[in-house]
N, C-alpha and C positions, 0 to 999 in steps of 0.2 A: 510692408512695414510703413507707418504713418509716424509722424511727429507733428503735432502743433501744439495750440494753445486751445482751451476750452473757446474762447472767445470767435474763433473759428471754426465751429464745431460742424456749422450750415454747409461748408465745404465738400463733408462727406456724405450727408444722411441719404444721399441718392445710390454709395455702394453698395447696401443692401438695405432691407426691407425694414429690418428692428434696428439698423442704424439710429433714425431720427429718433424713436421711444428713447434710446439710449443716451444720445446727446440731449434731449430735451430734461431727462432726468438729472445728469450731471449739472447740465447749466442752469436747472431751476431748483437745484436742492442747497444746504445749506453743508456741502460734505465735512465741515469740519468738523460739524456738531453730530454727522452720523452713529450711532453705535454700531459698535462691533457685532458682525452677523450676516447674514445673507438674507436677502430682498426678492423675490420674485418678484419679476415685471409682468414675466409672459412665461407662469408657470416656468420650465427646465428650458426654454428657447431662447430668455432672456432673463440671466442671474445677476445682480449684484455682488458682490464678496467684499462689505469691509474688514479689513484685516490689519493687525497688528502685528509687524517680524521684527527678528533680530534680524539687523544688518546683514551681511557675510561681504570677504576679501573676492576681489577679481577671481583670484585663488579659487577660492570654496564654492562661491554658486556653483549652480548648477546646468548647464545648459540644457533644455525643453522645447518641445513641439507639443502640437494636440492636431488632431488631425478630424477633431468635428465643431469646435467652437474657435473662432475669435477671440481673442483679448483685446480689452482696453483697457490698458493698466495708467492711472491714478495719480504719483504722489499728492499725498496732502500736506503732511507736516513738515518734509523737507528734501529737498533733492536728492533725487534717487540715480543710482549710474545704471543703466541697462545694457546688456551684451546685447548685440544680434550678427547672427551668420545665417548666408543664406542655405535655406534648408536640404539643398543640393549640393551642401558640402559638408554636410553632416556625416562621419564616416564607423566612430565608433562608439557604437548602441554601449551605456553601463545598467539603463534598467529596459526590458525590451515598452512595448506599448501596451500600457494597462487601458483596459475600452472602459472599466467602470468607472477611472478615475482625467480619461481620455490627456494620457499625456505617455511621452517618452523621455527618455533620459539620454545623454550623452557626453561623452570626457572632453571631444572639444571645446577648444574657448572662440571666442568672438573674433569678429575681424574688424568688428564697428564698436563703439560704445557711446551713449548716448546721454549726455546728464541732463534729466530730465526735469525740470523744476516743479515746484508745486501748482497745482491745476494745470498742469500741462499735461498732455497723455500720448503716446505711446498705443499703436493699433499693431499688434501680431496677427497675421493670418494663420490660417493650416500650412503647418511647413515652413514657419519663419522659426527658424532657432532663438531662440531668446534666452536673457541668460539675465534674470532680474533681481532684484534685492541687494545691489551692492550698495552699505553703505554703512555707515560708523552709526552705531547704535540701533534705538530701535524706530520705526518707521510706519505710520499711520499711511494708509493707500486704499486705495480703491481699485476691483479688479472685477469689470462685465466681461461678465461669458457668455457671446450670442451664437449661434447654431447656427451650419450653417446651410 
């Protein structure tokens, strides 16, 4: 799991391959004026996903893994709180692992929480629990899924 700022982005793009396409996209696009939708970069290897959610309570998210994409999750419009637990302590499964939709489900909560501000982002790997969308209302974000 990663935290920085967009402005930082050069930091990372050597830990994988579509790293840099990805940060080079965030920090040269205008995300606020994004619409809502999905973006191929690099066909299903590197997705975009802007998205628009209802908040949820600590309470209600959900906690999730994926175990063949990365996340870099986004806020854009306003501070978002993010769960993460390490995924080694992940104990009880509530949806098993759908491979089409490449993610799992589970009733634990977090051990971390992360308030993440606008252009700032948040990197999940395979096996990082995460537990995202806490927040009062609804919430513009950005979410690349890179393969891994």
């Amino acid at each position: 799991m990663i935290l920085d700022t967009l402005e930082n982005a050069e930091l990372y793009t050597s830990i994988h391959p579509l790293f840099k396409k990805a940060f080079d996209f965030l920090c040269n696009t205008d995300l606020k004026e994004l619409a809502l939708g999905k973006i191929e970069l690099q066909g299903s290897d590197l997705v975009v996903n802007v998205v628009e959610i209802d908040g949820k309570t600590a309470e209600v998210a959900r906690m999730e893994t994926h175990n063949r994409y990365i996340d870099i999750q986004v806020p854009v419009s306003t501070t978002e709180t993010m769960g993460w637990i390490a995924g080694t302590s992940l104990k009880n499964v509530t949806e098993p692992y759908n491979a089409e939709k490449d993610v799992m489900f589970f009733a634990d909560k977090a051990t971390n929480f992360l308030q993440v501000q606008p252009f700032e982002f948040a990197v999940f790997f395979p096996g990082d629990g995460h537990q995202p969308g806490i927040v009062e209302g609804k919430i513009k974000k950005i979410i690349v899924k890179i393969l891994v």
